[in-house]
N, C-alpha and C positions, 0 to 999 in steps of 0.2 A: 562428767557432763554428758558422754554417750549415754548411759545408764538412764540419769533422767529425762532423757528425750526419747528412749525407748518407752519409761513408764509412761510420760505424758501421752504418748502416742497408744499404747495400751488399753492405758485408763480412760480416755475420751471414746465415746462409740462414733464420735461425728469425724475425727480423726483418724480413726480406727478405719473409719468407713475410706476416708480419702486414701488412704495410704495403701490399703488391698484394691482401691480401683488405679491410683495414680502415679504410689510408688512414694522416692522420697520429696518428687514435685510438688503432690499435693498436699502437702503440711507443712514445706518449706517456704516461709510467707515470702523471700527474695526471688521466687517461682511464681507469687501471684496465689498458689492454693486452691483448693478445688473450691472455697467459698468466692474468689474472685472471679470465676466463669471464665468457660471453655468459648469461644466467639468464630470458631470452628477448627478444623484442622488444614489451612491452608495448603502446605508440604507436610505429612506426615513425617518426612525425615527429618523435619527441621525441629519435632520433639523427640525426636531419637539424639541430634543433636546435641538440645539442651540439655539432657538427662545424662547420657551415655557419649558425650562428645563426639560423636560421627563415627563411631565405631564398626556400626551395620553396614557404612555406605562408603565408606571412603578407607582405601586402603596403603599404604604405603605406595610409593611410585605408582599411583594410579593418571594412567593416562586420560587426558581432558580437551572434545571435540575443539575447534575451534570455534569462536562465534559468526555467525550469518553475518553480512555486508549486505545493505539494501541502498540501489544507485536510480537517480532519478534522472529518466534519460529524456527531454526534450524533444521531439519531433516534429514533423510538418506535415500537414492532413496525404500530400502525394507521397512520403515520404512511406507512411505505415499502407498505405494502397499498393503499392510498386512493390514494395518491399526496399532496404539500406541493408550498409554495414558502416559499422563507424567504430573508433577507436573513442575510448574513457582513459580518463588518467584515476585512479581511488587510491586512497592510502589505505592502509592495510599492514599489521602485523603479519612480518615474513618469517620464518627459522634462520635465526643468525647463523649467516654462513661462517663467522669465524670460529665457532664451537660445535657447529653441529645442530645447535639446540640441547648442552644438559646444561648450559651456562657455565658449563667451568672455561679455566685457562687451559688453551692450546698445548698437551704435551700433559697435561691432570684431569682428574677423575672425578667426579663426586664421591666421595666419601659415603660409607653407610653409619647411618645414627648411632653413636652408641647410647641412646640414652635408650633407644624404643628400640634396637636394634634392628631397623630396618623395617620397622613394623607399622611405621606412622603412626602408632597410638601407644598411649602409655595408659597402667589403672592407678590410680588414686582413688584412696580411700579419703569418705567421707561420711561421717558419721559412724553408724554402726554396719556400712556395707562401702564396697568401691565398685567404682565406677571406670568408662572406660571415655580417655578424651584423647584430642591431639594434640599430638606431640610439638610442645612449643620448641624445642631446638630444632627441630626439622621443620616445622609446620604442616606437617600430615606427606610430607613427601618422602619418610625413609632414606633419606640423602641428606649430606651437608656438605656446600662446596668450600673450601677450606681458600680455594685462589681462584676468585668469581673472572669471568671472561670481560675484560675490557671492551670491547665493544659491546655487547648487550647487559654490562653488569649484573650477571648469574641470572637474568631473566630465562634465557633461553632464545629471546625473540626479539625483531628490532622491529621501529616502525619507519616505513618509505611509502613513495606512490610507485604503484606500478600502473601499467599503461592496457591494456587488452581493448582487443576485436571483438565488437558485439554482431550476432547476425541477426537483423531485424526482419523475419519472414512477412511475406506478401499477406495485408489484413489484418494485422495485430487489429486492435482496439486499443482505445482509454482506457488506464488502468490494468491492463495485462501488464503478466509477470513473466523476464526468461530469465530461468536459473543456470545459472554456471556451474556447475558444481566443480570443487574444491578450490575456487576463488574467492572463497573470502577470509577468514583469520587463521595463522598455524592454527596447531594442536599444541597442548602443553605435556611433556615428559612424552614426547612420540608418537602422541593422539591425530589424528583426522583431523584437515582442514576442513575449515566450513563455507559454506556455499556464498556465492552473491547473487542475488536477487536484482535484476534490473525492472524496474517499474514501469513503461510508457506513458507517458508523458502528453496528449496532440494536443498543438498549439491549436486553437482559433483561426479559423480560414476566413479570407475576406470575400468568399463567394459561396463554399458549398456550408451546408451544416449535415453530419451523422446521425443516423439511428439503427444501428445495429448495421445492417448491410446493404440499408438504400441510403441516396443522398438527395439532399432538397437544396433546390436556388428561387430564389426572386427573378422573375426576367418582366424587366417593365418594357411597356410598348405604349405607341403615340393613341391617342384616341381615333386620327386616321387608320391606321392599323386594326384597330380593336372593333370599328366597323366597318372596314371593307376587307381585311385581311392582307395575310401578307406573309412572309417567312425571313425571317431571321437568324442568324446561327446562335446555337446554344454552346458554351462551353462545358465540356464534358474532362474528365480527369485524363483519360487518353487521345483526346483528338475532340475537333470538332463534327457539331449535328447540324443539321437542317431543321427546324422547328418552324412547321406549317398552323398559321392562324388562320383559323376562321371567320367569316364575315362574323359578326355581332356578337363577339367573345367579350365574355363581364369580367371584371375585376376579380382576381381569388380564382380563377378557373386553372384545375390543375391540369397539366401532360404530362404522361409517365413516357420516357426513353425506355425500353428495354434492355436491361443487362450491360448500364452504362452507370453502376453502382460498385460496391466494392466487392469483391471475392473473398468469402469468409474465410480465415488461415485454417480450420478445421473440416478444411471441404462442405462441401454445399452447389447451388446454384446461385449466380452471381446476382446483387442486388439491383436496384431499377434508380433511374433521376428522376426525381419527381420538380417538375419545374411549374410552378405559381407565378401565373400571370398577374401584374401588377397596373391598370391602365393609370397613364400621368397623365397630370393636368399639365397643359400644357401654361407656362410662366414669361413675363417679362413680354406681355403683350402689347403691341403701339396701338394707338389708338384706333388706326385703321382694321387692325384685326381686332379688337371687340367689337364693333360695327358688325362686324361680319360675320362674328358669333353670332350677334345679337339678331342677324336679321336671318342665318341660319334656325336659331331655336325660335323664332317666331313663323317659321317656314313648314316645320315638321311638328307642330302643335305636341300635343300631349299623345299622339296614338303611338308615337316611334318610342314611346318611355313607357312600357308597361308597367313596369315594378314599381317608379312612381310615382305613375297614376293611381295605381291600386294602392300604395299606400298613403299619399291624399288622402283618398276616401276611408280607407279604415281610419283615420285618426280626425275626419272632422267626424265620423258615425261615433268616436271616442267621445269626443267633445259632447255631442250631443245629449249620449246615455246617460254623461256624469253631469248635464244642464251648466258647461261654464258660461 
């Protein structure tokens, strides 16, 4: 049978061709074959893998990082300005304290393979060549525990929550990350724990909104206000301001507070409040005060309204050019 799968492969130039580019992959059709296309090389190791079963990369008792932990932390807009600290509960793979982490029983050992003697890989031949795979009695870890550890059954590892102190420095942002490092998964066979990743999280304020390091509010005022002026307190994240209006301030009219924004966690100069005036209409009026509108706006005609009066006129001269 090797024999004719030698000649077959020989005698074909197209075979001939896959097999000096691809090895015994490419003519072995349970491989796909170099006629069913290559659609890239994702992990190069992972056709070292297939071919060579993990030969190149993975060696007996090869220790293995732990994996990342990524925690979603919740905040309040004061909370990332001031700076916190707060405690998280996260589960997490720890190293069983009743073994140590090699998963055996208390008072036993791991045993070395003897199938790959310790080598995590064994050759098998296949075809007319062998190759090199891992070791199914071991499963590529060169050990076999014989009296697996009752608490973590030969894992190595158990899973619990544990509890940690995050320190939230003054300024973070949405979206900022503090890594913990070696808070997140054991290692496996004596490997590096791996890191946890805290994500920030800011809630939604019901007064200020962010952009990078300045902060923005709505501040509505009466229309008395808005034409004769007046001052009012602004709230600010540290304390309160004074906010001086001006006589015949329009609606959308911005005031910047200086340095009454946030302080960027990477040093900088501290941001500005930008406060947008909003004029209200005043609602829920008795009949006496519409009168009083009424014979207020018929007192101050059209000159005390310049914007529109002007735009009046631009839209009947509209009217006009388009002949409605």
């Amino acid at each position: 049978k090797e024999i004719k799968e030698a000649y077959e492969i020989l005698s074909d130039p197209q075979k001939r061709a896959a097999y000096d580019q691809f090895g015994h992959a490419g003519v072995d059709p349970s491989m796909g074959g170099a006629g069913a296309g290559f659609s890239g090389f994702g992990d190069i190791g992972d056709i070292f893998e297939s071919v060579f079963g993990g030969g190149g990369r993975n060696g007996g008792n090869r220790a293995f990082r732990g994996g990342d932990l990524r925690y979603d932390l919740s905040l309040s807009l004061e909370e990332v300005v001031t700076g916190t600290e707060v405690k998280i509960r996260i589960p997490t793979h720890v190293t069983c304290s009743n073994c140590g982490g090699n998963g055996a029983k208390p008072g036993t050992s791991p045993k070395t393979c003897t199938r790959c003697d310790g080598h995590g890989q064994i050759r098998v031949t296949q075809g007319f060549f062998s190759v090199q795979q891992t070791c199914p009695n071991c499963r590529g870890t060169g050990k076999v525990i014989t009296e697996p550890c009752r608490s973590c059954r030969g894992s190595g590892r158990m899973q619990e929550h544990k509890t940690l102190s995050v320190k939230v420095p003054a300024g973070v942002d949405n979206g900022d990350r503090i890594r913990l490092s070696g808070e997140g998964e054991a290692g496996v066979n004596g490997g590096p724990a791996g890191d946890l990743y805290v994500q920030i999280n800011v809630r939604p304020h019901a007064i200020f909104t962010r952009e990078e390091n300045h902060l923005y509010c709505e501040v509505p005022i009466s229309i008395v206000t808005a034409a004769l002026g007046g001052e009012l307190e602004a709230p600010t994240l540290n304390g309160r301001v004074m906010l001086k209006i001006p006589p015949e301030t329009q609606t959308g009219k911005v005031f910047r507070i200086r340095n009454k924004g946030v302080k960027p966690v990477r040093g900088g100069s501290i941001g500005d409040l930008h406060c947008r005036v909003i004029v209200e209409t005043p609602v829920n009026l008795t009949n006496r005060q519409k009168e009083l509108l009424k014979e207020f706006n018929e007192s101050i005609g059209d000159k005390h309204s310049p914007k529109q009066s002007s735009w009046v006129d631009g839209v009947k001269k509209f009217f006009e050019d388009m002949k409605f």
